[in-house]
C-alpha positions in Angstrom: -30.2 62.8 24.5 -26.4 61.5 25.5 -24.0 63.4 24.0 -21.5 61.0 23.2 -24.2 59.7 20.5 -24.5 62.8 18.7 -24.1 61.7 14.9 -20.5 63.5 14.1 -20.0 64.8 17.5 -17.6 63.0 19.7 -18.3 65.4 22.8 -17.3 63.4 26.3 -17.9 65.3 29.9 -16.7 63.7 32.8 -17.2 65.0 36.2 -14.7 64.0 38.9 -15.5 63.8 42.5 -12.0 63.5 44.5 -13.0 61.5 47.9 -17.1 63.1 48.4 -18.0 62.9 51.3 -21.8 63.6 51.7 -24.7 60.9 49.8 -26.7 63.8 48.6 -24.5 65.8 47.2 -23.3 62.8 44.8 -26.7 62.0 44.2 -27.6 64.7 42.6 -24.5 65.4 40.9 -25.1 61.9 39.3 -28.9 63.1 38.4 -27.0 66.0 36.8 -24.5 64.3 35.1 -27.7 61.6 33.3 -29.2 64.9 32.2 -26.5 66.5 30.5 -25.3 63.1 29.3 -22.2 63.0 31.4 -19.9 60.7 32.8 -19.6 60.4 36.9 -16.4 59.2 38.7 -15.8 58.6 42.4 -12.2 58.5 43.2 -12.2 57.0 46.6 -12.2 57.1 50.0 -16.2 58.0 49.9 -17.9 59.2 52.9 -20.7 57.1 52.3 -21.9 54.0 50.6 -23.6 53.5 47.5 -25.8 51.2 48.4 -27.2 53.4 50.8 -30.9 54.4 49.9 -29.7 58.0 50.6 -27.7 58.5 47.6 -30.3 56.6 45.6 -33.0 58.6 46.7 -31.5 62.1 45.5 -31.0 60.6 41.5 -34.7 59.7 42.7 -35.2 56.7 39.9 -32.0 57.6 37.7 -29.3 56.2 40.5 -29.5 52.9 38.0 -29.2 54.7 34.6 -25.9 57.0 35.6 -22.8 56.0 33.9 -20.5 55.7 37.0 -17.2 54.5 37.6 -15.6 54.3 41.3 -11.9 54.0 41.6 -9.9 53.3 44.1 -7.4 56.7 43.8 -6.8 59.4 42.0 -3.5 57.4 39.9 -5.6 54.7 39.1 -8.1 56.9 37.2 -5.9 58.8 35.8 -3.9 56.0 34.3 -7.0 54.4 32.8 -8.9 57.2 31.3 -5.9 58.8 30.2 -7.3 62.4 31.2 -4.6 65.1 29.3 -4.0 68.2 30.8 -5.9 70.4 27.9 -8.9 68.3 28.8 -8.9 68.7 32.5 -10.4 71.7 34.5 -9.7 71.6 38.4 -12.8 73.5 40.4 -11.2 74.9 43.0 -12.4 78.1 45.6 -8.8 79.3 44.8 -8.7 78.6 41.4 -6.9 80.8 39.0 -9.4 82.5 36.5 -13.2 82.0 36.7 -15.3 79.3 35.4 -16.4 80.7 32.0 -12.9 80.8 30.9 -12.4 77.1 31.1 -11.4 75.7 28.1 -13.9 74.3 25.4 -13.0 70.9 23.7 -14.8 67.7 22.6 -13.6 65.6 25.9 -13.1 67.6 29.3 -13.1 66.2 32.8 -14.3 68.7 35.4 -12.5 67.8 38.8 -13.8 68.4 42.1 -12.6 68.1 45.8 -14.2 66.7 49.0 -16.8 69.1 50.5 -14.4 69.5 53.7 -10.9 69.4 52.1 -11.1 70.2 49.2 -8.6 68.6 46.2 -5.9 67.1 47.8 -2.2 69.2 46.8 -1.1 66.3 44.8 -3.5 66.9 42.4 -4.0 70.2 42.3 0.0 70.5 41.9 -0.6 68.2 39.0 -2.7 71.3 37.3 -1.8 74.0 38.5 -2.8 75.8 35.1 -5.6 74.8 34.9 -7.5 75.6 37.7 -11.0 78.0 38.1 -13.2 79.1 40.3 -16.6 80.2 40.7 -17.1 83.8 41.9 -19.2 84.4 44.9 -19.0 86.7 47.5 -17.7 87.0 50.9 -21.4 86.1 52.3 -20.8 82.2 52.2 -17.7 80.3 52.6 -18.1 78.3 49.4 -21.1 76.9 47.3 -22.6 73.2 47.5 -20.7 71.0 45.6 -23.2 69.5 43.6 -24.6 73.5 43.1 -20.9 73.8 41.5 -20.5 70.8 39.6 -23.7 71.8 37.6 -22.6 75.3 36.4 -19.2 74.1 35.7 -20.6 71.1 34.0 -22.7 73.0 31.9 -21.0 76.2 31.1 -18.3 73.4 29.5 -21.3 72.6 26.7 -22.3 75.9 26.3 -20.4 76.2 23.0 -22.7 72.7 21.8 -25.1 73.7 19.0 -28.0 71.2 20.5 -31.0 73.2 18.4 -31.4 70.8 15.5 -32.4 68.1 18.5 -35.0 70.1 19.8 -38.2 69.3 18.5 
């Protein structure tokens, strides 16, 4: 099921990786993204390549099917896609208010820093209102990005009635 071919629905989820730097973790974030029928952006510089068989291998036989964009920085995409501030979420470690507060609307584009750095100031100055975290304790330092990016992504559809597709 995509859910941007729901009939009367016009629900759009993009999630944004700023500069990833490890070929798993985009892998499988690009597995998630095919499953939930979501859209998967690369702003670059990338820590890898996609061609390597590495990031193939962990969207196993999906790499080919995800919708993916790459751009070459964060201006570029922002200019095209036209992302509006009531549609964007920052997931941050020191993000203001937790995830399941995040806003619910037909188009949102979840935003996500590097695995080492984090999202770069610029951007995070850009929304500074709208930025959430996920809670965990003090045991770990922060959670896997791609571990992240698939709560966030789908606590933002949790409010889509999906039970008249269910067979």
């Amino acid at each position: 099921m995509n859910l941007t071919n729901i009939p009367g629905k016009g629900f759009e989820r993009h999630v944004v990786l700023v500069s990833p730097e490890i070929h798993w973790n985009t892998g499988n974030i690009g597995r998630t993204c095919l499953a939930a029928g979501a859209y998967l952006h690369l702003i670059k510089p990338l820590g890898f390549s996609l061609e390597s068989r590495e990031v193939k291998r962990a969207g196993l036989d999906y790499w080919e099917k995800v919708k993916l964009s790459v751009w070459d920085n964060f201006e570029d995409f922002q200019r095209k896609m036209e992302a509006q501030k009531g549609e964007t979420v920052l997931l941050t470690k020191k993000g203001e208010k937790p995830f399941w507060s995040m806003p619910s609307c037909d188009r949102m584009f979840l935003i996500f820093g590097s695995e080492t750095y984090g999202l770069p100031k610029k951007v995070l100055s850009m929304y500074k209102d709208f930025t959430f975290h996920i809670p965990i304790t003090e045991e770990i330092r922060s959670l896997n990005l791609s571990t992240a990016a698939g709560i966030a992504l789908y606590e933002s559809l949790r409010h889509v009635d999906f039970s008249h597709f269910w067979a």
